[in-house]
N, C-alpha and C positions, 0 to 999 in steps of 0.2 A: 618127512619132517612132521608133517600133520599127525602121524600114527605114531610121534613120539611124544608128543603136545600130548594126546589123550593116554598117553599110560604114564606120564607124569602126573596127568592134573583129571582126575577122574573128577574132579567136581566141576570142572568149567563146562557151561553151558553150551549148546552144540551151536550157538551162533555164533561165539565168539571163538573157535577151534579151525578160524582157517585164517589167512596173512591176510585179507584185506581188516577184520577187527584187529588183527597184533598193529596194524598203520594208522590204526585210528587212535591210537594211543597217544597221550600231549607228549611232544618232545620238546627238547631244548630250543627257546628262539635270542636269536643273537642282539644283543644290546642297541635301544633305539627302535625296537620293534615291538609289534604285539601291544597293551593293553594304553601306553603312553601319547600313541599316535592318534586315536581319537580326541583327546583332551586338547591338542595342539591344534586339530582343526578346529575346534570351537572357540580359542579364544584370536583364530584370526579371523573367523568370521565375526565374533562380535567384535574386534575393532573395526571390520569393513563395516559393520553395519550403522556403528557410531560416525564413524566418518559421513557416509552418506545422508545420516538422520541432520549433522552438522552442516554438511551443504546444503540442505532441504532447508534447516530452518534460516539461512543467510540469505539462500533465493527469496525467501517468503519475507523475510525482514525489510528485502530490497524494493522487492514487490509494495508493499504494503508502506513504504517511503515514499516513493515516487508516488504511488494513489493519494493518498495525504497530501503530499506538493501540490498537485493536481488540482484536488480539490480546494486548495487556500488560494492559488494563484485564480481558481476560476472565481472565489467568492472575491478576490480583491477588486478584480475586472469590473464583477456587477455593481461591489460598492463605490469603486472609481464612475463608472458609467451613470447610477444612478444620483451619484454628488456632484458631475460636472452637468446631468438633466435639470438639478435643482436650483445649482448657481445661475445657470438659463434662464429658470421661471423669476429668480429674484433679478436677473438682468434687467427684462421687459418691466417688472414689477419699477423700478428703478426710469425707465425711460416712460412708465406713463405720470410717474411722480414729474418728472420736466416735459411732458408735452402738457398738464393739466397746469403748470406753474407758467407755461409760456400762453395758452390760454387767457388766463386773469391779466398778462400783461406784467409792466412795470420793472421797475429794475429786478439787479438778481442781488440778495444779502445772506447773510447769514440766518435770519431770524425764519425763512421761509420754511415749510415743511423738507425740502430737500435737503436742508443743512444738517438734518435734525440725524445725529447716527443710528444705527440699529444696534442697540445691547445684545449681548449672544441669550437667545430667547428658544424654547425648544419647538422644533418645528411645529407638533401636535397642534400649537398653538393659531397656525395661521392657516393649517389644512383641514382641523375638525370643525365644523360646526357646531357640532354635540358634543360639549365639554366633558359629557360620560363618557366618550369614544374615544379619549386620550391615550388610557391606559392602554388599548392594543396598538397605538403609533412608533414609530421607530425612535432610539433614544439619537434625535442626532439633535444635532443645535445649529440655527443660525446667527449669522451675525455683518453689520457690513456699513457704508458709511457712502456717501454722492459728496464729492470733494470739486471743488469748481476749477478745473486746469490753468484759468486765468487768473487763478489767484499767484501765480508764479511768474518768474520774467521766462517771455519765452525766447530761445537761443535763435529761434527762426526770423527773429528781429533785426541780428545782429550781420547779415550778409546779406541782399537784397540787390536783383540784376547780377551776382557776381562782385561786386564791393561790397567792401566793410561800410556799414554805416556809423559817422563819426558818434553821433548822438549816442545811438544804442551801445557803442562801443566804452563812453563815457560812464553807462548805469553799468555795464558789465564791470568795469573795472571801480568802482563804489560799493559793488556789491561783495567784489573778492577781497577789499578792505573793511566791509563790518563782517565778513567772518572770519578774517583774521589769515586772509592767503594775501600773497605778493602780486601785487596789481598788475606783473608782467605777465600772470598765468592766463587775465583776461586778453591779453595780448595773443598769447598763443593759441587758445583758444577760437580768438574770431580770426585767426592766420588759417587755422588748421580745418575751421567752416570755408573758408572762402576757397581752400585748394581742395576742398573734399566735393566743392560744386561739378555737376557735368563739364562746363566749359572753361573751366581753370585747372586743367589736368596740366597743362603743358606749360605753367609754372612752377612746376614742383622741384625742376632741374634737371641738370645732365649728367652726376653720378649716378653708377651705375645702378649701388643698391638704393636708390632712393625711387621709392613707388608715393604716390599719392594717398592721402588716409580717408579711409572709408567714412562717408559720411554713415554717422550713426542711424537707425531707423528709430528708436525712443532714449529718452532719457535716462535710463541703463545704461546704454553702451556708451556712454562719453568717455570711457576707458580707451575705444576704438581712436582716441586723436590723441593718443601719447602723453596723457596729463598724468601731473603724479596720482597717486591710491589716494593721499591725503589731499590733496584739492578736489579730485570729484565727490569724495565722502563729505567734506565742508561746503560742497556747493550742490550739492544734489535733490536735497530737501527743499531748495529755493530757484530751482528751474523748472524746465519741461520745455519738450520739444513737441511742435505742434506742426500741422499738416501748411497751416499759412502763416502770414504773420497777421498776429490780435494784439490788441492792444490790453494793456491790466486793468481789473474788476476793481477797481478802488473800496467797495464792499467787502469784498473778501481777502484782497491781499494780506501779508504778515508788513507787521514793522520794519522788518530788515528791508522787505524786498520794497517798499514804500518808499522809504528812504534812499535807496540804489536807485530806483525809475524818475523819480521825480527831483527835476533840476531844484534846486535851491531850498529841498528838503531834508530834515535831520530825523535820527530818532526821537528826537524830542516832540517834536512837531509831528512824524508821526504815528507816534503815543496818542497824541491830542486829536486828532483825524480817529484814530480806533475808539477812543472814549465817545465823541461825536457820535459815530456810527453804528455803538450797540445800542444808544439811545432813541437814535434817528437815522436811519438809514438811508445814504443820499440819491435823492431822486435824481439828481444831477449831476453833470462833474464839478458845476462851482461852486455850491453848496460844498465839496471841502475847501476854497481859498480861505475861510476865517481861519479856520484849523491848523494850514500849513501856514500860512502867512504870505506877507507882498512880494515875498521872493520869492515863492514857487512857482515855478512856470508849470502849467496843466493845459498839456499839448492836447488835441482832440484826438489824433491818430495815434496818440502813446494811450491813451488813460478814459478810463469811461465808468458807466456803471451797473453792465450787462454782461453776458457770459454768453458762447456758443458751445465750448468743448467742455465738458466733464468727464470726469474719471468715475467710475463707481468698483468698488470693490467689493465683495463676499470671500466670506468664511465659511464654510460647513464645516462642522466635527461632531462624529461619529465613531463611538469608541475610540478605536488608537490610531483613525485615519484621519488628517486635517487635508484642507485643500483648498486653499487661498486663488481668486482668482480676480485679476485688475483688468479694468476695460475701458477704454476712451470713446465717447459718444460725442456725436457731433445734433447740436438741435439749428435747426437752420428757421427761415422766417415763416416756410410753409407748413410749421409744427410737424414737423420730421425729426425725431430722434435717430441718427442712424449710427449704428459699430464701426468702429475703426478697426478698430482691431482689440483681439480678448488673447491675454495669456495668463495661462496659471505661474505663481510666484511659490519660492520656498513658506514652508507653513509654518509661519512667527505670527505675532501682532503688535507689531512695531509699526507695523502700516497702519492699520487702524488704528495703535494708540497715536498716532496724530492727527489722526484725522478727528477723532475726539476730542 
């Protein structure tokens, strides 16, 4: 075969004159094969490789969420931390304003430095020294108010030993007529104190579902004794529950609650008692009889013209964080301010703007 290859083709070269060059020849390749198939591996590798580059950047997106979270949750922390250190400083700040007002003596009024509110004022202000050192202070602002707790009737008045006390039971329900509730709501009220006592559980009754109702711990919870929404929101503003029972500041009381304490007293009359006492603030309890008139009766144990328990409140805010916090101090004879207790409240200033 070879020796017929060269005497056909005298010009082929002698390498290509034997059957492995005639095999090396291109032959025919069958459909789907040959030059197609590389082109098809490249476009599934680069869809794998978009896929991957796709989950790569989702992990990292996720990643880099959570770091973010991380770090705003930690700055929230520090700025909570560092506004509930501050409301602190303005607390004491607050109790040596009534240990220096129980110092001097004399009644408690409105006109004294503790009445006086704090406008929201920027910190810088009470922390630099050097009023050139403002500019590097933090933008936060304070703000706050010493509101004398005996300016209100206190509910702790109204159950005494385990009985309703008829008397206090009387201003209770005077007072739930100048705000305009149904004078049987004081009824249930001083029912629902007296079964809320330790040793009056076991008049509550013998149905089954019927439990005893929680005596409330502050003047919030009066919701805890089954009253309607709209009688505690009308009567809220004009109590307070307190650790014993006090008698009312006749200096600082309001009008309404004036009139509900004291027996054979009107708004009118005491209108004429608050004109009195912005002018002259009374030293005494009978210093107001001209005021109310011959029929007021000014019990010693209902009514006076001194205060033990205060509330003081603070504001801080701090860019887009508020953080309200109310606190009841007890100042006793030994110029002791002491906490009752401190809880933080939703951040409005409805509270302050009354206290204003």
């Amino acid at each position: 075969m070879m020796r017929s290859v060269s005497k056909l083709h005298p010009t082929v070269p002698p390498a290509l004159r034997t059957w492995p060059a005639l095999l090396a020849r291109p032959r025919w390749r069958p459909a789907g094969c040959g030059p197609t198939m590389p082109g098809r591996q490249r476009g599934a590798a680069l869809l794998t490789a978009m896929i991957i580059v796709s989950l790569i950047a989702t992990l990292s997106a996720g990643m880099l969420w959570q770091q973010w979270r991380a770090v705003q949750v930690e700055v929230a922390e520090r700025s909570q931390s560092q506004a509930v250190w501050i409301l602190k400083g303005a607390l004491d700040w607050a109790r040596l304003l009534l240990r220096e007002d129980a110092r001097n003596g004399g009644p408690d009024h409105l006109g004294e430095p503790w009445a006086t509110p704090l406008a929201e004022a920027r910190l810088s202000t009470f922390l630099a020294a050097d009023r050139n050192n403002t500019d590097d202070a933090p933008e936060a602002f304070l703000s706050g108010a010493i509101i004398d707790a005996q300016s209100r009737y206190n509910l702790r008045n109204v159950v005494v030993g385990g009985k309703v006390v008829p008397v206090e039971l009387a201003s209770l329900k005077r007072l739930c007529e100048l705000v305009g509730q149904d004078p049987s709501v004081a009824d249930r009220l001083a029912e629902a104190l007296r079964l809320a006592q330790p040793g009056n559980t076991a008049d509550v009754g013998t149905a089954a579902n019927t439990e005893p109702p929680l005596m409330p711990e502050r003047i919030d919870d009066l919701a805890w004794l089954g009253l309607p929404a709209a009688s505690v929101q009308a009567l809220l503003p004009h109590l307070v529950l307190l650790p014993r029972v006090t008698a009312l500041n006749l200096n600082t009381a309001s009008r309404i609650v004036l009139a509900a304490v004291i027996p054979g007293a009107d708004l009118a009359s005491a209108e004429r008692l608050i004109q009195l006492r912005q002018t002259n603030p009374l030293k005494t309890r009978e210093a107001a009889a001209p005021a109310l008139g011959s029929a007021a009766k000014l019990d010693a144990a209902r009514v006076g013209v001194s205060s033990s328990y205060f509330e003081v409140l603070g504001r801080l805010r701090a860019d887009q964080m508020v953080v309200t916090q109310r606190s009841l101090v007890e100042r006793n004879s030994n110029l002791e301010v002491k906490v009752i207790f401190t809880q933080r409240e939703p951040s409005d200033t409805s509270t302050l703007a009354r206290a204003s």
